[in-house]
C-alpha positions in Angstrom: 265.1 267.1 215.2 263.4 269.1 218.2 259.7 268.8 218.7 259.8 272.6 218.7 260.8 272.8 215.1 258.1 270.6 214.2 255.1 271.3 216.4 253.9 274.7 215.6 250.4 274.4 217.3 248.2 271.6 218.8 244.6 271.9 219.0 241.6 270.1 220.0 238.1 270.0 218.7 234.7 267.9 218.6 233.4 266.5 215.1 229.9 265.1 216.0 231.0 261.7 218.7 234.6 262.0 218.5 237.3 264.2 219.3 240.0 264.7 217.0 243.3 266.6 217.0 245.1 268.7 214.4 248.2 269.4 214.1 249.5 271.9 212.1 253.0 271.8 210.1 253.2 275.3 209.2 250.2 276.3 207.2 248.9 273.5 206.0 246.4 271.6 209.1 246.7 267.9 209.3 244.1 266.5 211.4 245.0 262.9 213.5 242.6 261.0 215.7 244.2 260.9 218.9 242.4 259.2 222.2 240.1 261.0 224.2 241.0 264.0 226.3 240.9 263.9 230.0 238.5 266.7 231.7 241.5 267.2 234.5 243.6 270.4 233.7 246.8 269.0 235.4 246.9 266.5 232.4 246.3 268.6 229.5 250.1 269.7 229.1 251.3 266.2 229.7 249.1 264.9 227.0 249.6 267.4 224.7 253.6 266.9 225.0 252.5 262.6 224.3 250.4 264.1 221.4 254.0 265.8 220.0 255.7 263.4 220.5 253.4 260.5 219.0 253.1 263.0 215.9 257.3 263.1 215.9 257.6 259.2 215.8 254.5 259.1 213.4 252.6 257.2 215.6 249.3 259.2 215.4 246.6 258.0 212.2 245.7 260.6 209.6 242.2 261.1 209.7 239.2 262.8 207.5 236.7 265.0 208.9 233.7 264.7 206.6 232.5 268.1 204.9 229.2 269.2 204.4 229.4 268.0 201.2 230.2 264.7 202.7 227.3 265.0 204.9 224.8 265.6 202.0 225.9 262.7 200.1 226.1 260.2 202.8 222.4 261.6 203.2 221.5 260.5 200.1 223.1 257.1 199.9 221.6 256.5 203.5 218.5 257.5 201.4 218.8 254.8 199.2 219.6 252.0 201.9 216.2 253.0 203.5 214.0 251.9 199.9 216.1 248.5 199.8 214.8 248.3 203.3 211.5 248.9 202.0 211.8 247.0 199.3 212.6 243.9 201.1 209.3 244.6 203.1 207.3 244.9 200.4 208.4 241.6 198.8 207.9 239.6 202.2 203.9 241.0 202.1 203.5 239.7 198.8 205.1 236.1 199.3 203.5 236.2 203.1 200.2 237.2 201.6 200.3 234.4 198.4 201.5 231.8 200.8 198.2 232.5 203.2 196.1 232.3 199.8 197.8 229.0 198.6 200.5 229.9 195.6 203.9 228.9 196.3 206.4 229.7 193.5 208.2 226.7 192.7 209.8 227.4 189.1 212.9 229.0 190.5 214.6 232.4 192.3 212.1 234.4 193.2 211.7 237.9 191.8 212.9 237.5 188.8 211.1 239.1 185.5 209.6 235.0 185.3 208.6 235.3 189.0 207.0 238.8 188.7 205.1 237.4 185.4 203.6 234.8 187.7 202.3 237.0 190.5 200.7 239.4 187.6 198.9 236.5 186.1 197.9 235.7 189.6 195.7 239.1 189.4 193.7 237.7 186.7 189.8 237.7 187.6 189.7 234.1 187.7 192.5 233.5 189.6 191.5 235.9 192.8 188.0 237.2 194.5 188.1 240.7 194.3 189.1 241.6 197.6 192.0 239.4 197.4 193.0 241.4 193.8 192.8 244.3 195.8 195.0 243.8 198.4 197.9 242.3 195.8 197.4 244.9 193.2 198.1 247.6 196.3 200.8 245.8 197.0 202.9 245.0 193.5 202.3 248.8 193.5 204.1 249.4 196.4 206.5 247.4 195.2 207.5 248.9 191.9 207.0 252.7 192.9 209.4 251.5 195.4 211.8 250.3 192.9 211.4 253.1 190.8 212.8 255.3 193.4 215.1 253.4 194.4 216.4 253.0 190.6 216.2 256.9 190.3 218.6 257.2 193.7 221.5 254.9 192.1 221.2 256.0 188.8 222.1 259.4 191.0 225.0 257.8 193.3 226.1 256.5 190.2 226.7 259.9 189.0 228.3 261.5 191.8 230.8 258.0 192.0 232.7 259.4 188.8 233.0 262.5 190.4 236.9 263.1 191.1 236.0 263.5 194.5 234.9 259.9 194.9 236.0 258.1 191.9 239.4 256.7 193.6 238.0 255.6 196.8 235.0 254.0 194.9 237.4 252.3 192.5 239.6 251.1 195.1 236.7 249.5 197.1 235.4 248.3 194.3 238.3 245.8 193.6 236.9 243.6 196.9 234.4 240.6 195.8 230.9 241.4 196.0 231.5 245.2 196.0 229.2 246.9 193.4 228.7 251.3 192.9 226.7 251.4 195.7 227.9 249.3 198.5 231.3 250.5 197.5 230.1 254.7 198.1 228.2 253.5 201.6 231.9 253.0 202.5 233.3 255.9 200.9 230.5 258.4 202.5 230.1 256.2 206.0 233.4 255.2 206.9 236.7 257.4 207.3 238.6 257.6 203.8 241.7 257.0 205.5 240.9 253.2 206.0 240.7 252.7 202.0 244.6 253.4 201.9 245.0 251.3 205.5 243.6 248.5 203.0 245.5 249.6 200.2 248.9 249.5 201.9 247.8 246.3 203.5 247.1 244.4 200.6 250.3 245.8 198.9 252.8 244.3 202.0 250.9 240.7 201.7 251.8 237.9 200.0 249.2 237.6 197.4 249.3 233.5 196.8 248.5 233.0 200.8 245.5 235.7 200.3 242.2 234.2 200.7 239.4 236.2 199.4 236.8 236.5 201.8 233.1 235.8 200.8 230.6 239.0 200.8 227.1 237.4 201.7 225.1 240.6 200.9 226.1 244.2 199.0 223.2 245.5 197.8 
C-alpha cells in the first residue's frame, strides 16, 4: 500500500506545552503525538515523509486533546485537591496547637468521629482559658467548613463520574488497589485517556499469577 493512498494531509499544531500531529484518513482527524518539530525549513519535508511513514507502520501513539469540557472538569477536580490540601493544614494547627497546650490523643487514629468528640470536649470552659477556646473553636471551624466543601465538590465529581463520558475510564482505573471516584477522575481529567487502554491492553498480555499488585500509599 502507497503512503499516498493513505496519507491525505499532515498537519501540525500546539495544544498548550506540546505539539501534536493529526493525521487525517479521509474525513475523520486522528490526532498522534509525534516528537517535537525542528524550527529549520530544510527538515520539515523529511520529517513529515518519517511522520507518514511512522503512521504506515503504526508506529505513532493515538492521543486525546482535552476539550473545553475537559478543561472545566479537570478545573473542578483540581478544585477539590486544593480543600484536601487545606484540610490537611487545618488538622496539623489543631494537633500542633493541642500538643503546645499539653493534650496528646492517645486512644487511637486520629480524626475519627471518637477523636473529633475528644477535641470538642476539650472546648469545655473548664478544660481551656478563654483565649485558648478561642483560638480552637476558630479552628475546628475552619476545619469542618472545609470539609463541607470539600464533601459538596465529590458529591459533584461523583456525579459527572457516571456520565458516559467518564464512566469507562473511571471504571477502568478504578479496578487498581487504592483507587477510589476521585483519585480515579484526577487521572481521567489530568492524564491523556489514551494511557487507560495502554494499561488495559497491558494487563490483558500479562500473565496474571506472576502479577504483583502494587501498593497505593495515598488516594485521597
Amino acid at each position: 500500500m502507497s503512503l499516498r493512498s493513505v496519507i491525505f494531509w499532515v498537519g501540525f499544531d500546539v495544544h498548550k506545552d506540546s505539539i501534536t500531529a493529526a493525521v487525517f484518513r479521509g474525513r475523520d482527524p486522528e490526532p498522534f503525538r509525534v516528537d517535537r518539530i525542528p524550527n529549520d525549513p530544510k527538515r520539515i519535508r523529511r520529517d513529515a515523509i518519517k511522520s507518514a511513514r511512522d503512521f504506515r507502520d503504526d508506529h505513532l501513539v493515538l492521543i486525546h486533546i482535552p476539550t473545553e469540557e475537559d478543561a472545566r472538569v479537570r478545573d473542578l477536580v483540581q478544585c477539590r485537591e486544593t480543600f484536601q490540601r487545606e484540610v490537611i493544614k487545618s488538622r496539623r494547627y489543631i494537633l500542633k496547637f493541642l500538643r503546645r497546650r499539653g493534650f496528646i490523643y492517645r486512644d487511637g487514629t486520629h480524626w475519627t468521629t471518637r477523636h473529633m468528640n475528644w477535641i470538642r470536649h476539650i472546648l469545655m470552659p473548664d478544660k481551656l482559658p478563654e483565649e485558648d477556646r478561642i483560638v480552637l473553636g476558630e479552628y475546628l471551624a475552619l476545619l469542618e467548613y472545609k470539609l463541607q466543601r470539600r464533601d459538596d465538590l465529590d458529591r459533584r465529581i461523583e456525579e459527572l463520574a457516571l456520565t458516559p463520558r467518564y464512566k469507562p475510564v473511571v471504571d477502568r482505573i478504578s479496578c487498581f488497589r487504592g483507587f477510589k471516584t476521585q483519585a480515579a477522575m484526577v487521572l481521567a481529567t489530568a492524564v491523556a485517556r489514551e494511557m487507560v487502554g495502554f494499561l488495559s491492553a497491558a494487563l490483558h498480555d500479562l500473565d496474571t499469577s506472576t502479577l504483583q499488585t502494587p501498593e497505593v500509599t495515598r488516594a485521597a
